[in-house]
VMD Tcl script that draws the C-alpha trace (Angstrom):
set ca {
  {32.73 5.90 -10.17}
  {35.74 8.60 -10.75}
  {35.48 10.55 -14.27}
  {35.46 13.52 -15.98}
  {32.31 15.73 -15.69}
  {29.95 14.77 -18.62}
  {29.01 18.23 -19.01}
  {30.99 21.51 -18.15}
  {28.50 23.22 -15.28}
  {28.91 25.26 -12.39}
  {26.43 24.82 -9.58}
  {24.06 27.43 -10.76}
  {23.96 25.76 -14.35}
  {23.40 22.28 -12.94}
  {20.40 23.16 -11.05}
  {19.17 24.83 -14.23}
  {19.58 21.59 -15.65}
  {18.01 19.67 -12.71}
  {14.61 21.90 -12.80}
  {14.61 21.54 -16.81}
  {13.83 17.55 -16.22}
  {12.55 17.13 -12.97}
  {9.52 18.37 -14.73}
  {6.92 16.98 -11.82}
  {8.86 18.65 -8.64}
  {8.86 15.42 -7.13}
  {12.64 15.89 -6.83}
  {13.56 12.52 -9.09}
  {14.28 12.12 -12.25}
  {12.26 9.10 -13.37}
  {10.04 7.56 -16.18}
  {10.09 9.68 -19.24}
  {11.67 12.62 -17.55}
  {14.94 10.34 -17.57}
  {14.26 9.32 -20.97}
  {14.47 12.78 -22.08}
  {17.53 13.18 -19.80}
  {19.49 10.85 -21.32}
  {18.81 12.20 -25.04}
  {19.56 15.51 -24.03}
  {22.80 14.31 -23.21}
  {23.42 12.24 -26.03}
  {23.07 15.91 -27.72}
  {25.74 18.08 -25.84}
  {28.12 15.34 -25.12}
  {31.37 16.74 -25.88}
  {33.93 14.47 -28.40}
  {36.29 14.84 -25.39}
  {34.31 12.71 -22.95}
  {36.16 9.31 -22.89}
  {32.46 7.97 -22.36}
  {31.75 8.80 -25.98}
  {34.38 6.21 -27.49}
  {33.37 3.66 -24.27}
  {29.82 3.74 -25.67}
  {31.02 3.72 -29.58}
  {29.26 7.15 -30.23}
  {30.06 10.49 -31.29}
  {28.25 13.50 -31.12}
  {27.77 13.47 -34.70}
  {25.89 9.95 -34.14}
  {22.22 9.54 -34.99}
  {20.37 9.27 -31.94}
  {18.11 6.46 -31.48}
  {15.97 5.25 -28.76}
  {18.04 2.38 -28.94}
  {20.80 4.21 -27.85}
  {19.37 6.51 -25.94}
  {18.74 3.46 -23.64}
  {22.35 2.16 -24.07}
  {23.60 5.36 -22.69}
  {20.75 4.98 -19.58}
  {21.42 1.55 -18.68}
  {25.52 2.08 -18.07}
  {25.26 5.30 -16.53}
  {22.09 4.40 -14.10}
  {24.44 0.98 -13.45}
  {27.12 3.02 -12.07}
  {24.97 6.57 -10.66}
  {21.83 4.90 -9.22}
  {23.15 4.67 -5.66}
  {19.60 3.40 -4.44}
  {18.71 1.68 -6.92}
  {15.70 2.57 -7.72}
  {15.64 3.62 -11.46}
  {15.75 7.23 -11.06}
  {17.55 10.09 -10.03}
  {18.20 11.68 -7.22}
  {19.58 15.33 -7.41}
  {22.85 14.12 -5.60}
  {23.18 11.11 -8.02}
  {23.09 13.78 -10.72}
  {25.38 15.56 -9.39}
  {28.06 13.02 -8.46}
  {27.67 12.15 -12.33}
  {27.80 15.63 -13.86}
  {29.31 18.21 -11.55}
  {32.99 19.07 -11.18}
  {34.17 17.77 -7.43}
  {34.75 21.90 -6.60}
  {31.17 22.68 -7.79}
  {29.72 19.75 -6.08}
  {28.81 21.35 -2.69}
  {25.28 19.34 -3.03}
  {27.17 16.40 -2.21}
  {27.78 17.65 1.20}
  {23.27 16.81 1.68}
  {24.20 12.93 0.46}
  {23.45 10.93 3.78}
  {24.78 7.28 4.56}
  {20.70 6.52 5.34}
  {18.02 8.81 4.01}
  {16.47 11.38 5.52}
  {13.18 9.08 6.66}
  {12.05 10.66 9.63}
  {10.25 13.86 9.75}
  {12.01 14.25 13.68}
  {15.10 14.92 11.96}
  {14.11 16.71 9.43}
  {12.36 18.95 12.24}
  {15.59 19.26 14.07}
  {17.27 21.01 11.52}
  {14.00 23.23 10.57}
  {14.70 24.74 14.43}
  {17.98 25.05 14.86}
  {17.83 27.27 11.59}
  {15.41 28.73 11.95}
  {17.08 30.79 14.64}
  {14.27 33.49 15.07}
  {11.11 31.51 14.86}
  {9.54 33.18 12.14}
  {8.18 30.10 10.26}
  {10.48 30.52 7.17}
  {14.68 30.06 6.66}
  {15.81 33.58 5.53}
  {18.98 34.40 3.31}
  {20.77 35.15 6.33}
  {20.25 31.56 7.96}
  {20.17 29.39 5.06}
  {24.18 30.75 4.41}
  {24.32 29.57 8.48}
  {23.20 26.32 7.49}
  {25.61 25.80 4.47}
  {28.51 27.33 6.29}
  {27.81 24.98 8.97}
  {27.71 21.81 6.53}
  {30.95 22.60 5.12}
  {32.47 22.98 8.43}
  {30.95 19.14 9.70}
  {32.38 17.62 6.09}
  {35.86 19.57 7.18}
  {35.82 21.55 3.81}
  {37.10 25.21 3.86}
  {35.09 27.70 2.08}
  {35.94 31.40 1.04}
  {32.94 33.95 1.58}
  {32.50 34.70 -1.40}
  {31.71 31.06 -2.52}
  {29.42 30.76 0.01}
  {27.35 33.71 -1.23}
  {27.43 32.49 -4.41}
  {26.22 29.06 -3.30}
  {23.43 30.57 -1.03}
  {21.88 32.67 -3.82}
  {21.95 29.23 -5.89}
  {20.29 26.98 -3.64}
  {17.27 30.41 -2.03}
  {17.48 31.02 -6.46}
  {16.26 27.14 -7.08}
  {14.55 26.29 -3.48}
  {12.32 29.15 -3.23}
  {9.17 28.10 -5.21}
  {7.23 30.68 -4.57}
  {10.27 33.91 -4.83}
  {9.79 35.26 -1.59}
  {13.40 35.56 -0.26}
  {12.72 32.62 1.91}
  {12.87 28.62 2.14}
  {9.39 27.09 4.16}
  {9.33 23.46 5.31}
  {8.46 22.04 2.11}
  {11.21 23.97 -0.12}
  {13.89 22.76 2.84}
  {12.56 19.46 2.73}
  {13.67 19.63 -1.62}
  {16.75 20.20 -0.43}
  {17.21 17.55 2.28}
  {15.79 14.91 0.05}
  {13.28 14.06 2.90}
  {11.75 10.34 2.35}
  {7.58 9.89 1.86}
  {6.08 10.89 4.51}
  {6.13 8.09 6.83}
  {1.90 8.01 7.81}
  {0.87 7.38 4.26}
  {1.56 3.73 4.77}
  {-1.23 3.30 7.32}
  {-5.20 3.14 6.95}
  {-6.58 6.03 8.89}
  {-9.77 4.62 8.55}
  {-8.56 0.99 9.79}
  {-11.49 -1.09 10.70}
  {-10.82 -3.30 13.59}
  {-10.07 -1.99 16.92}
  {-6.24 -4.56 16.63}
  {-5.70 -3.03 13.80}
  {-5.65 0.84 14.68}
  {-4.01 -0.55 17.68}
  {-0.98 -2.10 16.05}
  {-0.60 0.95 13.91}
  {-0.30 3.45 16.58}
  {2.43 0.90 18.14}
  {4.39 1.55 15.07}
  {3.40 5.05 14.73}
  {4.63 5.92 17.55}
  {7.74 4.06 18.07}
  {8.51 5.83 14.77}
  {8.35 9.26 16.23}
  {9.31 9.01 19.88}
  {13.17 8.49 18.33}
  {14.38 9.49 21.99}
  {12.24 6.16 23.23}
  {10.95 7.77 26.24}
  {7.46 7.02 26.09}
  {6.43 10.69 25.20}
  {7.26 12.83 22.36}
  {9.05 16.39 22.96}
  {10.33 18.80 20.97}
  {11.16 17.92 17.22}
  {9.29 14.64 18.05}
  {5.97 16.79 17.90}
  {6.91 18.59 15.06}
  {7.79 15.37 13.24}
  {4.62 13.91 14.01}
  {2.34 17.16 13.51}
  {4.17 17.45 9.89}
  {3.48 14.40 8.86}
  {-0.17 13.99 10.47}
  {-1.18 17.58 8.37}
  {0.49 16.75 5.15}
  {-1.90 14.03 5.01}
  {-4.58 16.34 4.15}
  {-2.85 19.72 3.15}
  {0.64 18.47 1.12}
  {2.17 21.82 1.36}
  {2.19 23.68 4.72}
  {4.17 26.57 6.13}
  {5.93 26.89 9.41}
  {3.24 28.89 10.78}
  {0.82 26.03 9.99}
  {2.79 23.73 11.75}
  {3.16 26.15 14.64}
  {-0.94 26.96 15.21}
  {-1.36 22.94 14.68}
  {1.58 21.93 17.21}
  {-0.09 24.15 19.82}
  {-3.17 22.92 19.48}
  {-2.28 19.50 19.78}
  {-0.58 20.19 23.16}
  {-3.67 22.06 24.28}
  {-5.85 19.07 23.61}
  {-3.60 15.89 24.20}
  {-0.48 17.22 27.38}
  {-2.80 16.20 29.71}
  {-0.47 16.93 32.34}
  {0.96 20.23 31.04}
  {4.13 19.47 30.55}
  {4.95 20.40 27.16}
  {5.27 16.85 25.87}
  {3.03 14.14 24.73}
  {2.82 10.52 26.92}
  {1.72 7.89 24.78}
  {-1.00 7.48 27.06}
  {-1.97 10.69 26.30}
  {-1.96 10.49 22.79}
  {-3.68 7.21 22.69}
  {-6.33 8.34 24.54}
  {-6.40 11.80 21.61}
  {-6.46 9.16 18.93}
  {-9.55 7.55 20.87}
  {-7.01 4.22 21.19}
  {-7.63 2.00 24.08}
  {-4.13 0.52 24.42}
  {-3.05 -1.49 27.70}
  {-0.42 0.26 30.40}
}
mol new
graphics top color blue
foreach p $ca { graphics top sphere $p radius 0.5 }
foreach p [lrange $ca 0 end-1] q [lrange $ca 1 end] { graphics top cylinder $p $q radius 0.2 }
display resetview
């Protein structure tokens, strides 16, 4: 849906805006936190906005829950591209940000990001020396390199700007850097996909039917072994089951010594077999 920008932000301002409601960090705005959303911008709507005389109010209006919910329903009808009844931070975007200022648009995917292989793809290629973080220096790689694959040019000095935005707003804990879980904000990476099995599944057809679908899920490549960011996928997923947020260098000790105790055969990957017989899995050649 084409229209004018609800509210007048640059980048900067709308992720202001975005970390003022997304008040869990779950990266969605959803329940109450959209409630609030929506009165907020009942507030600072300007008498401009053609939306004001489309939804018979004005910013001098009294504002009701009744209309607050008015105003949620039409925009979440055209904005909620999942629909799911809450917001992502590109959905937000789309319906707030000027098209110049709306470089997070360039992270909206035809399919989600559901598959921590991916999502470990892109962790490696930027992180270019291996340190277990994505510095300043790498993060502007990555950006440069998105607006490059959406064929949008991009001066340098919009690209700095951008990069401070996204390390300002990303970096939870103000180091200078982005770990797994700050790019994984970013990326909009989908629930982890393990949390849908029983880890403690009783019967021996049960475990074996999940590890069938576990690991079709991560060996993307369908060789019949996992390699490379089909590991990582699996080794960030399987540790985030019991520690939510972990660091590069966590996933690097843990990677390593799953190879040490499941490659069998030493060669740097894992054969289902292999892993099977890790998970204590009896499954039939």
């Amino acid at each position: 849906m084409d229209s004018d920008p609800l509210v007048r932000l640059d980048a900067a301002g709308f992720l202001d805006l975005w970390q003022r409601f997304d008040a869990d960090d779950n990266g969605y705005i959803e329940g109450k936190e959209l409630d609030n959303f929506f009165h907020h911008l009942l507030e600072t709507l300007d008498s401009e906005v053609s939306t004001v005389s489309l939804l018979l109010l004005t910013p001098q209006s009294t504002i009701t829950e009744e209309k607050v919910q008015k105003v949620k329903e039409r925009f979440m009808s055209a904005y909620d591209v999942t629909a799911d009844g809450r917001l992502q931070i590109q959905e937000l975007a789309n319906m707030i940000l000027p098209e110049d200022e709306n470089f997070l648009l360039l992270f909206r995917r035809e399919t989600p990001l559901d598959n921590s292989v991916e999502f470990m793809r892109i962790w490696r290629q930027y992180d270019a020396d291996s340190s277990g973080f994505i510095s300043v220096h790498e993060l502007r790689d990555f950006l440069q390199d998105l607006f490059q694959q959406h064929g949008k040019a991009i001066s340098k000095t919009k690209l700095q700007e951008y990069t401070d935005t996204m390390m300002k707003h990303f970096d939870k804990n103000k180091d200078g850097r982005l770990d797994l879980n700050d790019l994984a904000r970013i990326l909009a990476l989908q629930e982890n996909f393990l949390l849908q099995f029983k880890m403690d599944a009783c019967s021996t057809e049960e475990r074996k039917r999940d590890f069938e679908k576990i690991f079709a899920h991560y060996d993307v490549s369908k060789t019949g072994a996992l390699e490379g960011p089909e590991v990582d996928g699996f080794v960030k997923d399987m540790m985030e089951l019991a520690k939510p947020s972990i660091s590069g260098m966590d996933l690097d000790k843990f990677r390593q010594i799953l190879l040490r105790h499941c490659d069998v055969n030493k060669d740097g990957k894992i054969q289902k077999s292999e892993l099977a017989l890790c998970l204590g899995i009896k499954i039939t050649p």
